[in-house]
C-alpha positions as CSV (number, residue, x, y, z in Angstrom):
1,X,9.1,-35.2,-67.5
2,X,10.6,-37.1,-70.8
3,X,10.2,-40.6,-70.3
4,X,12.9,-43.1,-71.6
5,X,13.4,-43.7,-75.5
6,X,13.2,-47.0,-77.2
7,X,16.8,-48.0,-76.3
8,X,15.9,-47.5,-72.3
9,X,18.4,-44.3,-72.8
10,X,17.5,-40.8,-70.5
11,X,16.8,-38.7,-73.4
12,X,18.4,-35.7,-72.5
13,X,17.4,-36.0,-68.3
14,X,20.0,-35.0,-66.2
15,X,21.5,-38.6,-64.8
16,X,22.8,-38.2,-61.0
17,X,26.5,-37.0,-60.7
18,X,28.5,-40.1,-59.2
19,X,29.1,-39.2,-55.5
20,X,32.6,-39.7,-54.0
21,X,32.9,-41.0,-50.4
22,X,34.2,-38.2,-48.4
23,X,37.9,-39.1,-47.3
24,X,38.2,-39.4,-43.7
25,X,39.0,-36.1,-41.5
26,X,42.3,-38.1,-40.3
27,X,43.6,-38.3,-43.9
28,X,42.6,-34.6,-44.3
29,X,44.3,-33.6,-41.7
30,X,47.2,-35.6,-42.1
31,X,47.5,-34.1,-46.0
32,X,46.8,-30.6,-44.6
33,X,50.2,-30.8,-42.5
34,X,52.0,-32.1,-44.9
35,X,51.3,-29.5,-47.3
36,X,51.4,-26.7,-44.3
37,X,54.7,-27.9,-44.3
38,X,55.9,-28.0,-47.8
39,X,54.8,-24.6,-48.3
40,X,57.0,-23.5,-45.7
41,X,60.4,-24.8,-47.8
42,X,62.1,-21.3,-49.9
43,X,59.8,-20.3,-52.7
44,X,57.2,-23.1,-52.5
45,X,53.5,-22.6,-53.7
46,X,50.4,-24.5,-54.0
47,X,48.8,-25.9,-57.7
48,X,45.9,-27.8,-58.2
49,X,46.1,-29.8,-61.6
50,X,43.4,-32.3,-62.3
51,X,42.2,-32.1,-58.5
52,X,45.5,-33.0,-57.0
53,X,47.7,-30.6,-54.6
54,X,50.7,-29.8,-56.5
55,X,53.8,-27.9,-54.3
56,X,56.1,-26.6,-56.7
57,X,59.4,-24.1,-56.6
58,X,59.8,-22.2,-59.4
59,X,57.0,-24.0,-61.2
60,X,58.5,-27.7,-60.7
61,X,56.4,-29.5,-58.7
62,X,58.3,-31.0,-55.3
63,X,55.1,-33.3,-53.9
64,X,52.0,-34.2,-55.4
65,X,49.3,-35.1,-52.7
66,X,45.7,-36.4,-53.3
67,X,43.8,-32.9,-53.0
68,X,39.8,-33.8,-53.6
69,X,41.3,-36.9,-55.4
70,X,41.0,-39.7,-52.7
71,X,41.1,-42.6,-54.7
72,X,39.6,-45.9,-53.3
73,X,39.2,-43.1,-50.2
74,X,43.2,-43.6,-49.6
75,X,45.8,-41.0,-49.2
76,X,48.0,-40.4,-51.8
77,X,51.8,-38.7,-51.5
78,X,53.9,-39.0,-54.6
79,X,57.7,-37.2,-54.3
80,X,61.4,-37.7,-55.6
81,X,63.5,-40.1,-54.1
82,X,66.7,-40.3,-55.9
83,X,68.9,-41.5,-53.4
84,X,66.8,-43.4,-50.7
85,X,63.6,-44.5,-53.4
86,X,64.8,-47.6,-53.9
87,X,65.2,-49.1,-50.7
88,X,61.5,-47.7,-49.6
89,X,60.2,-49.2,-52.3
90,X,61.6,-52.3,-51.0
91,X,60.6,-52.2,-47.5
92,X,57.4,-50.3,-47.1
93,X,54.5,-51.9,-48.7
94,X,53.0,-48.7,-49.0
95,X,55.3,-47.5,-51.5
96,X,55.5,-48.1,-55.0
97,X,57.5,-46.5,-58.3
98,X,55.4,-43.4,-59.4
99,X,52.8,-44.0,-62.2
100,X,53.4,-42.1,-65.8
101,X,57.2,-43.0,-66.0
102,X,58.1,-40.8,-63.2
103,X,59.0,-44.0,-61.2
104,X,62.2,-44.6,-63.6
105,X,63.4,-40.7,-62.4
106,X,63.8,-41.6,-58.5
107,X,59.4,-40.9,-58.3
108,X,57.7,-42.8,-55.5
109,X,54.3,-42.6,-54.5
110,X,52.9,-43.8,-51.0
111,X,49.6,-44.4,-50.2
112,X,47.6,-44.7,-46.7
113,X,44.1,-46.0,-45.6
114,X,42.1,-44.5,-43.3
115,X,43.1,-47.1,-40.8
116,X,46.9,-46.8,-41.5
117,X,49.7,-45.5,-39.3
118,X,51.0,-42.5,-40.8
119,X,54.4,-41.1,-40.1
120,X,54.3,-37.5,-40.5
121,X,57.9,-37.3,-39.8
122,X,59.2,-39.4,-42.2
123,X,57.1,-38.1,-45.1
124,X,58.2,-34.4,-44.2
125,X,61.6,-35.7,-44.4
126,X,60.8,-37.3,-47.8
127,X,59.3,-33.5,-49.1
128,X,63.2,-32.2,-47.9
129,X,64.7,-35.0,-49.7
130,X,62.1,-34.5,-52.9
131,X,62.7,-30.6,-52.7
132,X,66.5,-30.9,-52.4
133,X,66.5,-32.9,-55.5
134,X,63.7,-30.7,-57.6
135,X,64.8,-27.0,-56.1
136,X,67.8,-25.0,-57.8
137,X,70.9,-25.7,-56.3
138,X,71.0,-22.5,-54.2
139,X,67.6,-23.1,-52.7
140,X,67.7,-26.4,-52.0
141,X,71.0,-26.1,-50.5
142,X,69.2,-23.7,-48.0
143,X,67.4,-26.7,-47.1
144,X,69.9,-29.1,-47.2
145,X,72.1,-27.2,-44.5
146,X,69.1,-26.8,-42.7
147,X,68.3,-30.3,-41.8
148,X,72.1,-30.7,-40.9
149,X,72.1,-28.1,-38.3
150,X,73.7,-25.6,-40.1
151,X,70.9,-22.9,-40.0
């Protein structure tokens, strides 16, 4: 075994990797259905860029969720909210505009504690809306009629 240098450095020993706290099983499950579900929209796949989940149609991404990335052990959900964006950001105190200037292109990004109440409903409904708005015209027209009951 090397023993520390002058300076109190390793000197070449392996340091321990920083261990992440494990997210909690509700907020895995919770960001299991709701990319179950955005996989189901026309032509939507799975990514994974720098740890997050990234569901994109033809390779524009829809919904970024946290993935392995829980940070500070919350769930994150980050979609486009052009029309309705604005007012969530101003009544849920979950939500705030989208980090790397996304927030100033309709961008919102919730995030949820273990302990939070999470509405599944709602955020599948913000996935339609953020599809809609990301999708080619034709596809996310599909979806559009859809959630009127034209299907």
């Amino acid at each position: 075994m090397q023993s520390p240098g002058a300076n109190g450095r390793n000197c070449g020993l392996a340091t321990p990797a920083l261990e992440k706290p494990m997210p909690s099983k509700r907020l895995l499950a919770a960001q299991e259905k709701l990319r179950r579900y955005g996989l189901t929209l026309p032509e939507a796949f799975e990514d994974h860029p720098w740890g997050h989940i990234a569901l994109k149609v033809r390779k524009k991404a829809f919904v970024f969720l946290s993935g392995t990335e829980f940070h500070e052990g919350k769930l994150r959900i980050t979609v486009k909210l052009p029309r309705s964006g604005e007012i969530v950001k101003e009544t849920l105190p979950y939500v705030e505009a989208a980090g790397y200037g996304l927030g100033r292109s309709g961008w919102i990004t919730a995030r949820f504690a273990p302990k939070d109440r999470i509405d599944i409903a709602m955020l599948c409904d913000w996935i339609d809306q953020s599809y809609v708005a990301i999708a080619p015209k034709k596809l996310g027209a599909l979806v559009a009629a859809h959630r009127r009951g034209e299907s």
